[in-house]
Structure formats: C-alpha cells, structure tokens
N, C-alpha and C positions, 0 to 999 in steps of 0.2 A: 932837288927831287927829280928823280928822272920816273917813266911807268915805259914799259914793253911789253908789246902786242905782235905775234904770231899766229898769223892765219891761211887759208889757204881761200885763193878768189877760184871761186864755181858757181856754179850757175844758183845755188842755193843762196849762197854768200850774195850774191847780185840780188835777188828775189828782196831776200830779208832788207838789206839796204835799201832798195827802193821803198818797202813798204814803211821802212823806219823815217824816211824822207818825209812821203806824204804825210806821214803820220804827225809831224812836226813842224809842219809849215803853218806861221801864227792867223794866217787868216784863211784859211782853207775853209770854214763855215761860211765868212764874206762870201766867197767863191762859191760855193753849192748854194747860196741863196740866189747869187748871178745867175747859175748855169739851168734852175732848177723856172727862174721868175718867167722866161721869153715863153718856153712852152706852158706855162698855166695861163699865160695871159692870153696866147692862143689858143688853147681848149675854150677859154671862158668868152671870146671871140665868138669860136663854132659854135658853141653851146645858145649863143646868143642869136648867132646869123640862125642855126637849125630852126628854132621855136619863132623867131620872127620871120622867118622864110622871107630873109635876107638875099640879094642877087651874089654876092660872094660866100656863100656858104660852101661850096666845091672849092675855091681857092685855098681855104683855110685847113679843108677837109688834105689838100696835098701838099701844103704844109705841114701837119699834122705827122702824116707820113712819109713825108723827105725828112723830118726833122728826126724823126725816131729810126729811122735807119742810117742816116749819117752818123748823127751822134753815137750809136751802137757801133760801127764801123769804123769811125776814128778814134774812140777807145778803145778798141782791138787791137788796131792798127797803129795808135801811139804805143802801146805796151809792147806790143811783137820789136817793134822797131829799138826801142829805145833797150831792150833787151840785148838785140843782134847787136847795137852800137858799143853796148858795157862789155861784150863779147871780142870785141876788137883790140880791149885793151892790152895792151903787153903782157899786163900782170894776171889776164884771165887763166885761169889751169896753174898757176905758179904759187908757191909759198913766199908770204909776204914777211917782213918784218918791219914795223913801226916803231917808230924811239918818240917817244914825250918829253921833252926837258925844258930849263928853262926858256932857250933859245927857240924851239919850235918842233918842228915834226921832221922828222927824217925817216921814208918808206923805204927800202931797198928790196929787191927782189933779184929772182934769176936776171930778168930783161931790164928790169929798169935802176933808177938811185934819183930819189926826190926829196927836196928842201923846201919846207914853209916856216918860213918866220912868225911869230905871232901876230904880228901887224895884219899878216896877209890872211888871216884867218877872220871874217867879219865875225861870226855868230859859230855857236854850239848849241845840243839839245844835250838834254841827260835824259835818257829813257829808261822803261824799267831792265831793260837788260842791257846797255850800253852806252857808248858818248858818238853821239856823231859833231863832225867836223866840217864847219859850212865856211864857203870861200865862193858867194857869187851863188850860182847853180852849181855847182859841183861840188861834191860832199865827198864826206873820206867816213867809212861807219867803222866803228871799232867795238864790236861786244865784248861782254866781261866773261863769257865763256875763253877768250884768247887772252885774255895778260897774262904775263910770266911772273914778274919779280916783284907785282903790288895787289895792292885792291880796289876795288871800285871806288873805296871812298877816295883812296888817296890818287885816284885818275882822277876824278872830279874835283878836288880841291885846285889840282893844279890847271886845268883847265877854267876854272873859274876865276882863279886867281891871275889870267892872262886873257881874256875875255869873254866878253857877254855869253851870259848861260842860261837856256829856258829849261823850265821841267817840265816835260810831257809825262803826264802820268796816261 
C-alpha cells in the first residue's frame, strides 16, 4: 500500500503544523500544571507576606512581575523565533510531495529529496484532520486535505501498521 501527499510549505502550512504539534504532545497538561505551579505558589507567598506584613513582601511583589513579563516575552519570542527558523527551510514557498509506503517516507521537493525509514520514525498522532510524523522534535504534518491517490483511512492504517499511533481528538 503506498498513500501521496501534495502540498505546498507557507507560512499557513507552518502555523497549522506547529499548532497540530502542541496539540499532541502526550503530556502537555504535566507541563501546564509545571509551568502554571511556581507563580501560584508565589502569589500565595505574597498574599501571605501582604496580611502578615512579612519583611519580604516587596521581594515577592518583583517577582511576581519579573515573572509575568518574562514569561509573556519568551512566549513571544519562542513563537517569532521558531517561526523565522521553519522559514529557512528549503522547502518553505515550494511544492512538496511525500510518498508513504511500506519502506518509509520519501519528501521531494524543488530544493530538497528526503528518506525515512520506518525505524527512524519514533511516534505518530492521528488528528482530526491529519497524520503527523514524529522523529525526536521534528515532525513532518501531512493533512488529509493534500492526499492524492487514498484516504485518510487508508493513511492511518498504514501508519499504524509501522508504528506507534496516538489519537488526538
């Protein structure tokens, strides 16, 4: 069984990919309970130095607001970046073609011509509008608006049947 995927990389096509990334990554709630725990535990700190007119109450108070603008500022600023970096790609502004088959993925484009084996491929997600393709941090999104010659089902059978497959609904 082979499936083909034709698409074009823009900056849309980049967007959606990243967003189908985060979207899929299995412990991302782990993660926002992490990211979410330092500054409550800090408020509830302040909150606590305030009403006890505690000697560190100003400390806390700039942390409070170092933390809410960094954090604001490096999420900006990872998205801008990580943006520009997808933008460098060869394949950015080109028409891509991806081939599925038993042996692996084969991408070819104007600039570029790439091979992955199954092996090399750790994980997949199946979303509701596509299959993305996970190897490490770097992902390959394939929606089901671009197959040519299958169907979604028959993209995910074969990817399933070559390695681990999450469902992201």
């Amino acid at each position: 069984m082979s499936v083909t995927y034709r698409l074009t990389v823009d900056l849309a096509f980049v967007r959606t990919g990243l967003r189908r990334y985060r979207r899929q990554r299995p412990h991302r709630i782990r993660r926002l309970i992490l990211l979410w725990l330092g500054p409550v535990l800090i408020a509830g700190a302040w909150l606590h130095a305030k009403f006890t007119g505690a000697p560190w109450e100003e400390l806390l108070e700039y942390m409070l607001i170092g933390g809410a603008i960094g954090g604001a500022a490096s999420t900006l600023l990872a998205r801008v970046v990580l943006v520009r970096l997808l933008k460098r790609n060869p394949e950015y502004g080109t028409d891509v073609t991806i081939h599925l088959d038993d042996e692996g993925l084969v991408a070819s484009g104007a600039h570029t011509q790439a091979k992955i084996d199954w092996p090399g491929i750790t994980r997949a997600a199946r979303l509701p509008d596509g299959l993305m393709l996970i190897r490490g941090r770097i992902f390959r999104w394939l929606p089901d608006a671009a197959l040519q010659d299958s169907t979604p089902e028959q993209a995910t059978a074969l990817v399933r049947s070559k390695t681990a497959l999450l469902d992201v609904v």
